[in-house]
TIFIBA-947755 format. One record per atom (N, C-alpha, C): x, y, z; residue in one letter. Coordinates in steps of 0.1 Angstrom, whole numbers, padded with zeros to 4 digits, always signed. Example, Ala and Ser with C-alpha at 12.3 -4.5 7.8 and 13.67 -1.06 7.14 Angstrom:
// residues 2
+0132-0057+0078a+0123-0045+0078a+0132-0033+0078a+0128-0022+0071s+0137-0011+0071s+0129+0000+0079s
This chain:
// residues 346
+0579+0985-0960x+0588+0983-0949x+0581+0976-0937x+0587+0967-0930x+0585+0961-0917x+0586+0965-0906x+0579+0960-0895x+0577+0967-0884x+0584+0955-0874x+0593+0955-0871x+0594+0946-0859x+0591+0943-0845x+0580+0936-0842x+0575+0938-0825x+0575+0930-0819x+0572+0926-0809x+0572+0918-0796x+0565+0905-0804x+0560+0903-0812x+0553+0886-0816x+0566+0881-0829x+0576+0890-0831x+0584+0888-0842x+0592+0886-0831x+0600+0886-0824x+0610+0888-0819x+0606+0874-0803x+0595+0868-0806x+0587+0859-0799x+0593+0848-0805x+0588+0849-0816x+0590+0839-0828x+0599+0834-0832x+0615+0846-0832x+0627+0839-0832x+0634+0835-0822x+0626+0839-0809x+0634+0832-0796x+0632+0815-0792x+0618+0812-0799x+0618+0796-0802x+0626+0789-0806x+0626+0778-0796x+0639+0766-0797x+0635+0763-0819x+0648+0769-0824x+0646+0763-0837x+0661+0749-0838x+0658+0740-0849x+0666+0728-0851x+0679+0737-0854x+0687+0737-0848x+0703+0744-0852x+0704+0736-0860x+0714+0747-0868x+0719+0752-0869x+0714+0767-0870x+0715+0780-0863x+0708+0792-0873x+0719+0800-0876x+0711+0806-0888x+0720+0815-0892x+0713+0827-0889x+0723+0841-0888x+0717+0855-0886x+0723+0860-0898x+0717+0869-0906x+0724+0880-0917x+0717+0892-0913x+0727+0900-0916x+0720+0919-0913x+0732+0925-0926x+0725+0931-0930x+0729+0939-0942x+0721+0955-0943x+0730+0964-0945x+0727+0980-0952x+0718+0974-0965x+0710+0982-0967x+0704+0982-0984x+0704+0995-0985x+0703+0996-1001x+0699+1013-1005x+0684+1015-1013x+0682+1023-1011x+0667+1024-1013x+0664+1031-1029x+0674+1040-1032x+0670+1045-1046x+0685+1045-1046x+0683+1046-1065x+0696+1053-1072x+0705+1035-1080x+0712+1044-1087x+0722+1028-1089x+0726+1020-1075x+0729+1026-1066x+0736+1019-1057x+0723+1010-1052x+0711+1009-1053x+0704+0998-1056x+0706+0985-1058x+0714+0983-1074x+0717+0971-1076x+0730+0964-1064x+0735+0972-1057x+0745+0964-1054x+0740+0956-1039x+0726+0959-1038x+0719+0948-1028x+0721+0932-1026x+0713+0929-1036x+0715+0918-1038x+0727+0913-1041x+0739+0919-1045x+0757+0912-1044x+0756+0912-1031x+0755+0921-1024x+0758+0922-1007x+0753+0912-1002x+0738+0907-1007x+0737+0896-1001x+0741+0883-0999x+0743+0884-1012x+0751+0870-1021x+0757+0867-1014x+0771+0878-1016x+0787+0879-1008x+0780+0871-0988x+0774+0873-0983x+0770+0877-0970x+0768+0860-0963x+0760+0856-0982x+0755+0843-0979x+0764+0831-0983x+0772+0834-0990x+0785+0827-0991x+0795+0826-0977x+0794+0834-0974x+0803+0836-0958x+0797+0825-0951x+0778+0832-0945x+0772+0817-0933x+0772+0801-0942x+0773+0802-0954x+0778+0790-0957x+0791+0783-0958x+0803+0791-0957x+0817+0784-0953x+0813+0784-0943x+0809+0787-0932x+0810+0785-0919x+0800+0777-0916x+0787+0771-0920x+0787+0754-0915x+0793+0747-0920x+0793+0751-0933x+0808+0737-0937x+0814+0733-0929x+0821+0746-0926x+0835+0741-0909x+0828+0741-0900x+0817+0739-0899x+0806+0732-0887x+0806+0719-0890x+0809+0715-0901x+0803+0701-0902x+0792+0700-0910x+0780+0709-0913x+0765+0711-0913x+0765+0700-0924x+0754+0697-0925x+0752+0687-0935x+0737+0696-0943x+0738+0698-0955x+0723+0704-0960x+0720+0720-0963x+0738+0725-0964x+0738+0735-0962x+0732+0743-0975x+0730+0737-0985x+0719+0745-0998x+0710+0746-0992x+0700+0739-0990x+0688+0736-0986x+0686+0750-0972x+0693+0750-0961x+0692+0761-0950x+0694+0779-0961x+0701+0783-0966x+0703+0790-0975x+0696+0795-0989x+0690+0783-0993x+0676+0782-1004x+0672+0798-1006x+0663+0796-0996x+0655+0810-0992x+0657+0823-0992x+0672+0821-0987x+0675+0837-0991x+0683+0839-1005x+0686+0831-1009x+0690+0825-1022x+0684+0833-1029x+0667+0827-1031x+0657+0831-1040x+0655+0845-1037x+0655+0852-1026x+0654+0865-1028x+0663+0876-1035x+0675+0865-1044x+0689+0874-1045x+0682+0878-1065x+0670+0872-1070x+0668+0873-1088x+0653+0884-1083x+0649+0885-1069x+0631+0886-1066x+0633+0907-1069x+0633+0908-1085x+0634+0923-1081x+0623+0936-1076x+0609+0931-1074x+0599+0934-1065x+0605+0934-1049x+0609+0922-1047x+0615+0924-1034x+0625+0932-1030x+0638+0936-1041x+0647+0949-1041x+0641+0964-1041x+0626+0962-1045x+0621+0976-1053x+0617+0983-1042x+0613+0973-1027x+0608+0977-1020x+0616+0976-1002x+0628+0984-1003x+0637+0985-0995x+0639+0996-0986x+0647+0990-0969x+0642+1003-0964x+0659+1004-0963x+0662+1008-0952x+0678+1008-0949x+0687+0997-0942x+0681+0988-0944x+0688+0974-0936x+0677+0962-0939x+0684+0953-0937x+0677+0937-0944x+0685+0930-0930x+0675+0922-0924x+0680+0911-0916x+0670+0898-0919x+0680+0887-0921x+0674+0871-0924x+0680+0865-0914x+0670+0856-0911x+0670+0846-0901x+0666+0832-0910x+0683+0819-0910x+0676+0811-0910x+0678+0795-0903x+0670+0788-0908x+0673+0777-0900x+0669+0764-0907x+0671+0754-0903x+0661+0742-0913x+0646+0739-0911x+0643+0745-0922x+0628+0742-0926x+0624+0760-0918x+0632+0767-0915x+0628+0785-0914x+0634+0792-0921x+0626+0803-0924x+0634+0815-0931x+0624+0826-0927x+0627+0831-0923x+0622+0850-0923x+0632+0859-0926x+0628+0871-0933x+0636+0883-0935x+0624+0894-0931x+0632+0907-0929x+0628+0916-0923x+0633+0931-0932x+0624+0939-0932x+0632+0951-0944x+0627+0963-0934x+0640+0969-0928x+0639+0974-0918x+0642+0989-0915x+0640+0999-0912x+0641+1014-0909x+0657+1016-0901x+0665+1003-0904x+0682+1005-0897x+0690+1002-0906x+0702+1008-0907x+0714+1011-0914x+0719+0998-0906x+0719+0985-0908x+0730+0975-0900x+0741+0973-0909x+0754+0973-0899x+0765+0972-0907x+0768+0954-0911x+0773+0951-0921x+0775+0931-0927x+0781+0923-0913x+0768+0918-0910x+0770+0908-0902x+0765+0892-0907x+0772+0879-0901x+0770+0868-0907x+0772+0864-0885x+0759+0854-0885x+0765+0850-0870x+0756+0834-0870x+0767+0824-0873x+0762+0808-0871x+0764+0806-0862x+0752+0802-0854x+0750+0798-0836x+0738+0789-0836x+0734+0781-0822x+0726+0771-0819x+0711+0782-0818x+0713+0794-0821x+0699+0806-0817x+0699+0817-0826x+0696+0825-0826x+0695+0836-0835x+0700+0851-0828x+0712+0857-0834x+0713+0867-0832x+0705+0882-0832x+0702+0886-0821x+0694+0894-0823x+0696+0907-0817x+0708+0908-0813x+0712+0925-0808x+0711+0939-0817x+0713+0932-0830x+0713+0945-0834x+0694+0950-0839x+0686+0940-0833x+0674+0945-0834x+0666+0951-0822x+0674+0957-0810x+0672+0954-0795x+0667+0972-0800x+0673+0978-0807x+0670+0994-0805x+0651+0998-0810x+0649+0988-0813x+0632+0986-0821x+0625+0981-0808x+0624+0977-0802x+0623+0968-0793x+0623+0976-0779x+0633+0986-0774x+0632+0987-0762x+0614+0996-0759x+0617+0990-0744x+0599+0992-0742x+0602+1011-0738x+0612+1014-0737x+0615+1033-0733x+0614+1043-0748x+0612+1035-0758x+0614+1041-0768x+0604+1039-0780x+0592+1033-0772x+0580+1033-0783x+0569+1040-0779x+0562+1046-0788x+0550+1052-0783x+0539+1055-0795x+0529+1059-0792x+0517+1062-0804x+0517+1076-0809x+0509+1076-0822x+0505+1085-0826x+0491+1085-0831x+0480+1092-0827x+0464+1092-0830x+0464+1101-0839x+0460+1098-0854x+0457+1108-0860x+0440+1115-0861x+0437+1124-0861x+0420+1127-0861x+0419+1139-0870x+0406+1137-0873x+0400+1147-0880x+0385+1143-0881x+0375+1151-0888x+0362+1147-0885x+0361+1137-0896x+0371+1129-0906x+0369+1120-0916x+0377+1109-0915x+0387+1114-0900x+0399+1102-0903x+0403+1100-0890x+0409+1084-0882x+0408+1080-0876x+0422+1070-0874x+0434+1074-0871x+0440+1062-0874x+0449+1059-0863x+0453+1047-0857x+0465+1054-0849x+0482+1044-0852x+0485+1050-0847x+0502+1044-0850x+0510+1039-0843x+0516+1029-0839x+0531+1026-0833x+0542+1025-0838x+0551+1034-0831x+0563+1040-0835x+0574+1036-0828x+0584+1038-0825x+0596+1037-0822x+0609+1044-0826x+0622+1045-0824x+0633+1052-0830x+0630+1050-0843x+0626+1046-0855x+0629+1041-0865x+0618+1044-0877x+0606+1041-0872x+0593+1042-0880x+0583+1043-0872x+0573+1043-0880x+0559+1042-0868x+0553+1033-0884x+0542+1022-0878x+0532+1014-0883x+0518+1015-0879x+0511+1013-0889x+0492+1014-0884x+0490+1000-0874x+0484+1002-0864x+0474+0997-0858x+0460+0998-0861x+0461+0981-0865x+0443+0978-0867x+0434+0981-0859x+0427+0991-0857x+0413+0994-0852x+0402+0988-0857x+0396+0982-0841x+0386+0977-0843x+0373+0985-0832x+0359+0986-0833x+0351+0994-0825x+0357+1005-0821x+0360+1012-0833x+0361+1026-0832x+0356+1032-0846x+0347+1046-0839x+0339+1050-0852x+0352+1054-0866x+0346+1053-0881x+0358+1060-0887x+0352+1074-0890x+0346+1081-0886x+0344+1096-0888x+0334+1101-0875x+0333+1112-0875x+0323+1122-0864x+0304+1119-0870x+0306+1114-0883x+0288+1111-0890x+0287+1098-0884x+0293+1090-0882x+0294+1073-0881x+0293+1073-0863x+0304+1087-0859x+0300+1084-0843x+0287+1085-0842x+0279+1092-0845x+0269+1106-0839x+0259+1096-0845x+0257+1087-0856x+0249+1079-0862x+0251+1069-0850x+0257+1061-0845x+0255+1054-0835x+0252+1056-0825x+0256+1071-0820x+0253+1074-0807x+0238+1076-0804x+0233+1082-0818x+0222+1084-0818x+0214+1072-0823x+0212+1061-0822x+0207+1055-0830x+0197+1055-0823x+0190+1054-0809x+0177+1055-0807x+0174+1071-0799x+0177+1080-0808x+0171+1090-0803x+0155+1092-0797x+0157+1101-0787x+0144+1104-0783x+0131+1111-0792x+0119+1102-0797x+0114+1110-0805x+0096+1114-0793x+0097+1122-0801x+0080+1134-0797x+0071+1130-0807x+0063+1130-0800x+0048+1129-0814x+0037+1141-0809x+0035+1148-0816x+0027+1161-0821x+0019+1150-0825x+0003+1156-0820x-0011+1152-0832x-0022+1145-0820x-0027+1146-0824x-0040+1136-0812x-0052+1136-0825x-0064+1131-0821x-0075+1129-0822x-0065+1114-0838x-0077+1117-0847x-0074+1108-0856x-0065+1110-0868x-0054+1123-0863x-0045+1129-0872x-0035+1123-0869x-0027+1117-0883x-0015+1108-0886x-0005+1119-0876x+0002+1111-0867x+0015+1111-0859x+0025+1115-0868x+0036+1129-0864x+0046+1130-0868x+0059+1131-0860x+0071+1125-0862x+0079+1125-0854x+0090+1130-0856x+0097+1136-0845x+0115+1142-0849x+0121+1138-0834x+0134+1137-0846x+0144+1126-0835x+0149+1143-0829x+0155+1138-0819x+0163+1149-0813x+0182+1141-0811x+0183+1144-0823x+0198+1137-0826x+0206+1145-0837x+0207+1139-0844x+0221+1146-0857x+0217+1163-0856x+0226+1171-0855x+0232+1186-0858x+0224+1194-0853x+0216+1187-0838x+0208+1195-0829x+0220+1201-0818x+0231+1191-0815x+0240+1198-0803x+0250+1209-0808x+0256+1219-0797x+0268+1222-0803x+0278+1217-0809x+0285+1221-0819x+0294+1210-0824x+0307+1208-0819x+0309+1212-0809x+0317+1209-0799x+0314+1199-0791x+0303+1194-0785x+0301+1187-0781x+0299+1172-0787x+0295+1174-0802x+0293+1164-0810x+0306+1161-0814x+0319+1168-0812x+0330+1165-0816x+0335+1160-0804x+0330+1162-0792x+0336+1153-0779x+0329+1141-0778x+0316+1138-0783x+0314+1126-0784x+0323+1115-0793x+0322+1118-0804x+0331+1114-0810x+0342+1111-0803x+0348+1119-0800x+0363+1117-0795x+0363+1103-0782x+0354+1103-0773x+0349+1096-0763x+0342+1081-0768x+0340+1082-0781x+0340+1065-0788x+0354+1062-0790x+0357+1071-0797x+0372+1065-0804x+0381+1061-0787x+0376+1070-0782x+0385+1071-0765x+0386+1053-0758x+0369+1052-0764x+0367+1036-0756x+0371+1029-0763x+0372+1029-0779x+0372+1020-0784x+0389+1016-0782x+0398+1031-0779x+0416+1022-0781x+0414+1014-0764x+0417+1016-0758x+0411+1012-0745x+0417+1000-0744x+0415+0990-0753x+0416+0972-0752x+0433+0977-0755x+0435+0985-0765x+0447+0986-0769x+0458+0993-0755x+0454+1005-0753x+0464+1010-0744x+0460+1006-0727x+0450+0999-0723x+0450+0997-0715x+0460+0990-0700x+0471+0986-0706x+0483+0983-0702x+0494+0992-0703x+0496+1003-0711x+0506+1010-0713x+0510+1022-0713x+0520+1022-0710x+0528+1039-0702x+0532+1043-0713x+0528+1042-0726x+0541+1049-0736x+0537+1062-0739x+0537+1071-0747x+0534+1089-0749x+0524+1082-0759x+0512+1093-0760x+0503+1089-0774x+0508+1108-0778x+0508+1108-0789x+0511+1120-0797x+0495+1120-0805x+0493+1133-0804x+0479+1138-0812x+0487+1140-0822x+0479+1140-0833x+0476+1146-0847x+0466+1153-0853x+0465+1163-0853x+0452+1171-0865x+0454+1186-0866x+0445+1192-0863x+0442+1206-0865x+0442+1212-0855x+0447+1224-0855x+0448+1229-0838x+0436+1227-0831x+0424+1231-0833x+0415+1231-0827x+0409+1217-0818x+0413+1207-0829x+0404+1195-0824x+0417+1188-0811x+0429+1186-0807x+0438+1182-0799x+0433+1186-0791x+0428+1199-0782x+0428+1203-0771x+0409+1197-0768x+0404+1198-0776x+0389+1188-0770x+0395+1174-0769x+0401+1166-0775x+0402+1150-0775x+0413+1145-0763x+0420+1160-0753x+0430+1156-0742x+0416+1161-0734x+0410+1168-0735x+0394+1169-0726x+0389+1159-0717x+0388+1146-0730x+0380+1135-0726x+0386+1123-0730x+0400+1124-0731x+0403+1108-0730x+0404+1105-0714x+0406+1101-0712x+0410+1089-0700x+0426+1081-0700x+0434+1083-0713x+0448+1078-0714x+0457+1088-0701x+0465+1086-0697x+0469+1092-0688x+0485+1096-0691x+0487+1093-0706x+0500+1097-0710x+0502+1105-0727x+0487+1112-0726x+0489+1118-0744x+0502+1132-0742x+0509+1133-0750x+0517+1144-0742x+0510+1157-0749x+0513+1166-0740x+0506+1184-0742x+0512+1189-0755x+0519+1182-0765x+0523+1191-0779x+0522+1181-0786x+0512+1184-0801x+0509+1174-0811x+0515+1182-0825x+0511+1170-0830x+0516+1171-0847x+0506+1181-0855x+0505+1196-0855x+0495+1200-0858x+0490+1203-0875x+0481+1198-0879x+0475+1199-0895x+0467+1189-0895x+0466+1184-0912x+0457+1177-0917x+0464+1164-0919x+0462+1150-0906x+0468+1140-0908x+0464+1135-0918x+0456+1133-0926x+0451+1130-0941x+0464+1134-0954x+0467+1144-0947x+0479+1152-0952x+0494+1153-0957x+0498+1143-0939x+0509+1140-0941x+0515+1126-0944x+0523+1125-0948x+0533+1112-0948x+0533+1105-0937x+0536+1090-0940x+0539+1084-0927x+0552+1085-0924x+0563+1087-0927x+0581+1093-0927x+0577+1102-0923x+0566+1117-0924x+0571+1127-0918x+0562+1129-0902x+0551+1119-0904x+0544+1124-0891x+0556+1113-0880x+0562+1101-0884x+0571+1098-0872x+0580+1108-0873x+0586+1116-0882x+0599+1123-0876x+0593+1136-0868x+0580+1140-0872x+0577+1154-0861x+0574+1145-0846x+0568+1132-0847x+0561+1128-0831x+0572+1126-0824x+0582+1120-0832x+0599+1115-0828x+0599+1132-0821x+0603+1141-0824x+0608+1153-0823x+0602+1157-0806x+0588+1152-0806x+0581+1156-0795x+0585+1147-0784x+0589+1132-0784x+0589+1124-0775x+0604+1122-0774x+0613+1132-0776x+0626+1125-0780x+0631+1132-0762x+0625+1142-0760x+0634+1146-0747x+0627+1138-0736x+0614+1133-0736x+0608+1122-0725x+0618+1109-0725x+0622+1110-0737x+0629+1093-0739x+0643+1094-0732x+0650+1111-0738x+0664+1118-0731x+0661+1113-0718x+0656+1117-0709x+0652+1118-0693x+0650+1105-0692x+0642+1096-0694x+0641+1086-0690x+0655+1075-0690x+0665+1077-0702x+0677+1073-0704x+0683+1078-0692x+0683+1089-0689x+0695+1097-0679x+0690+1092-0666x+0677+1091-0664x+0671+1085-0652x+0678+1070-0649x+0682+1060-0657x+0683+1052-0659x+0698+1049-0660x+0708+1059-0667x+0719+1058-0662x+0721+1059-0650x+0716+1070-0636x+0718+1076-0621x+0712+1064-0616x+0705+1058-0619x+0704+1045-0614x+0717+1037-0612x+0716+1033-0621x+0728+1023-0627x+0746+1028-0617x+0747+1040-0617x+0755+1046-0614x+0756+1050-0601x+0745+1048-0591x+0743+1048-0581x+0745+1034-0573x+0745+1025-0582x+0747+1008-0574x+0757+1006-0578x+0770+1011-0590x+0781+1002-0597x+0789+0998-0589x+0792+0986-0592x+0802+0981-0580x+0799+0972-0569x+0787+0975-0569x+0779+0972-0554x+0772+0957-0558x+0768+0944-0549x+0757+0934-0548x+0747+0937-0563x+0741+0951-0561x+0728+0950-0573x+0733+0962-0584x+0749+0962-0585x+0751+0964-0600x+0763+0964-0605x+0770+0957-0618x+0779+0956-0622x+0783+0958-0635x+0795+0962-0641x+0800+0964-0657x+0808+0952-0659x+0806+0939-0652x+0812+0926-0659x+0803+0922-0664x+0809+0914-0674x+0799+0907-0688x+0797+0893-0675x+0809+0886-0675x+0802+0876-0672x+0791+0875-0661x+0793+0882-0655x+0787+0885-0640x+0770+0890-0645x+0770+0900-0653x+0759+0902-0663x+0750+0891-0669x+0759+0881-0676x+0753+0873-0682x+0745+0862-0677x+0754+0861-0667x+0748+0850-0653x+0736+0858-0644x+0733+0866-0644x+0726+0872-0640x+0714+0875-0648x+0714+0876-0659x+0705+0873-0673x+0699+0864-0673x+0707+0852-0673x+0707+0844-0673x+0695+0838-0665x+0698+0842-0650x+0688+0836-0639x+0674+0848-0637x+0672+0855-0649x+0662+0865-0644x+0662+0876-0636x+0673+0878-0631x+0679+0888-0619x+0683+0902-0625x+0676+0906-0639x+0684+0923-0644x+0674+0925-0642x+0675+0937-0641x+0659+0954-0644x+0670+0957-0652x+0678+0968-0654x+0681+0973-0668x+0692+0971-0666x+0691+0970-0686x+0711+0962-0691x+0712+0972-0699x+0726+0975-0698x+0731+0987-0711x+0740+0977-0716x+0738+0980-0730x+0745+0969-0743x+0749+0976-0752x+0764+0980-0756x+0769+0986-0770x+0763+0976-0782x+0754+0980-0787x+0750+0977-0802x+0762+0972-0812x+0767+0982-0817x+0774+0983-0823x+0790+0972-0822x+0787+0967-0808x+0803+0960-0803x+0800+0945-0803x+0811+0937-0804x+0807+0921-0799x+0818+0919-0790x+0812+0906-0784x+0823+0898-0778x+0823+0888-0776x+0834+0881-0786x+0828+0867-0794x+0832+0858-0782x+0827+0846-0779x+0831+0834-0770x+0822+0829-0767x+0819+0819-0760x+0814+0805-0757x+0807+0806-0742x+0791+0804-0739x+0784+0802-0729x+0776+0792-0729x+0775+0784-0717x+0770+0774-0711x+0756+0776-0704x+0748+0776-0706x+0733+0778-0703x+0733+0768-0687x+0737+0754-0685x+0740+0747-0682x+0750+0750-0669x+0763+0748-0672x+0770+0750-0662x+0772+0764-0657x+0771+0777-0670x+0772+0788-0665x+0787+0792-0669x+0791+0786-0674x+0809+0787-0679x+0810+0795-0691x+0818+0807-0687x+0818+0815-0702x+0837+0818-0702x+0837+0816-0714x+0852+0817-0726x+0849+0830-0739x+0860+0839-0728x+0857+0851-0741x+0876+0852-0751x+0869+0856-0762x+0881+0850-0774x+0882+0866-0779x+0892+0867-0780x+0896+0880-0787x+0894+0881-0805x+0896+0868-0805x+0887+0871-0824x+0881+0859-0820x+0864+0858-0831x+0859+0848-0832x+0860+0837-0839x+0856+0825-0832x+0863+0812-0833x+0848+0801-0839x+0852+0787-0843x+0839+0783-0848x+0833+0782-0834x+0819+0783-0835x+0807+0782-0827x+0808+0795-0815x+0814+0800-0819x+0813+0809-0805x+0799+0818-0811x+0796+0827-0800x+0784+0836-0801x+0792+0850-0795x+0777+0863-0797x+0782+0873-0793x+0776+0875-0777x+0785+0871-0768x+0785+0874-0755x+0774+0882-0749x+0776+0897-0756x+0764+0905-0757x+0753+0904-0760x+0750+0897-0770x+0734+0891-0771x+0733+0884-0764x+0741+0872-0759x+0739+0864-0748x+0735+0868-0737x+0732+0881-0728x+0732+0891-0719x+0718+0893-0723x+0715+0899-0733x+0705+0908-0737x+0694+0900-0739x
């Protein structure tokens, strides 16, 4: 499965040669209802191709190709999560296999549809998870949906690997005088308490995320053994691990189950921060700095002037906006070329 993040969602906001197409589809992941993936997509891809036809498009196999080929690719069926979104365009194609149930969408526009990927995406709803143990080292970014590994780099992978570095020039003594051979001992490996050798450790790994979280407010969620969480919130320096972890042997668990227990822990910070965020919102409505008009919204989007937008996912509102003049036409059913107003916003 795929992780979608801020360099994916970078990627499709580049000016591509329009025509694009957007597809979002449900998939099933086991069982007969398996096969009926690839018809869904078929069916899906049939649709964005009547509709450049009645664009006019010229080349419209060629734009389509690609997801074509993934409709015989049964490795690529084998390995499905709960939603499939393709993006394409001429001379692009990306697909994404995604931790969301999207309901059959087809959206031909000069850009790429992308609202129904906005719930992956918001910056209130991602956060880490550190797994530890004296063997294992890993950490994760998560969001409503999954969590993914983050490559670690200069950070020890066990407590022998810290303590071998830490120690690499230990202090050594020489016993002997006259013309008797010198013998030496380091004063290093399984001389300290091992509590302290377990806070060293912790205090590498501590520097090494550092490049990583050094910019960010999100929750980091521990992972391990009861014992070892309460030394490693000792001596980090992150300023947002929260006080209840995932307690056992992360070596242990699943990656599905350690996001649904961290989910579990960060779900009422994320509650509060939402409600915080509505009383906001609901304290200006009406007013100069806040409104429930789209177009008023969009124009405002538009010029860089939101702090926070609330957007029904789930809703569209098909019609026509002018980047340009700023002119928007909303249509009660969608018409050729129109877009979803709401992504337009968002």
């Amino acid at each position: 499965m795929d992780i979608f993040d801020r360099p994916d969602l970078d990627n499709l906001l580049k000016t591509q040669a329009g025509p694009c197409v957007s597809v979002f589809l449900p998939t099933e992941r086991a069982g007969r209802e398996v096969q009926q993936n690839p018809i869904r997509l078929k069916n899906l891809l049939r649709e964005a191709e009547q509709r450049l036809s009645d664009l006019g498009v010229r080349g419209v196999d060629s734009i389509t190709k690609p997801a074509h080929d993934l409709e015989a690719d049964s490795s690529f069926w084998r390995h499905q999560g709960d939603g499939l979104a393709l993006f394409l365009a001429p001379d692009f194609a990306e697909s994404y296999t995604l931790p969301v149930a999207f309901e059959d969408l087809v959206v031909v526009a000069d850009h790429f549809h992308l609202k129904p990927l906005l719930p992956m995406m918001s910056s209130r709803d991602h956060f880490y998870v550190l797994g530890l143990s004296q063997k294992y080292v890993k950490l994760f970014r998560g969001g409503r949906y999954s969590v993914g590994e983050v490559r670690l780099s200069g950070v020890p992978a066990s407590l022998r690997d810290a303590l071998q570095y830490d120690d690499r020039e230990p202090s050594l003594q020489s016993h002997g005088g006259g013309g008797a051979r010198a013998i030496f001992h380091g004063q290093g490996l399984g001389k300290d308490d091992p509590k302290d050798d377990i806070k060293r450790y912790f205090r590498l790994i501590d520097a090494g995320l550092h490049e990583i979280l050094k910019d960010e407010r999100a929750p980091l969620v521990l992972a391990g053994v009861d014992y070892l969480l309460p030394l490693y919130r000792e001596v980090t320096e992150y300023p947002h691990v929260m006080a209840e972890g995932v307690v056992g042997s992360p070596e242990r668990v699943s990656t599905d189950e350690l996001h649904a227990r961290a989910w579990e822990i960060v779900t009422p910070l994320f509650d509060k921060d939402s409600e915080t965020a509505k009383a906001r919102y609901l304290a200006v409505a009406d007013t100069p700095t806040g409104t429930a008009d789209v177009k008023r919204a969009i124009r405002a989007a538009h010029q860089g002037r939101v702090d926070t937008l609330f957007v029904a996912i789930g809703k569209h509102l098909w019609g026509t906006w002018d980047e340009v003049t700023e002119a928007i036409h909303i249509h009660d059913t969608p018409e050729a070329g129109d877009v979803d107003l709401l992504d337009a916003a968002a």
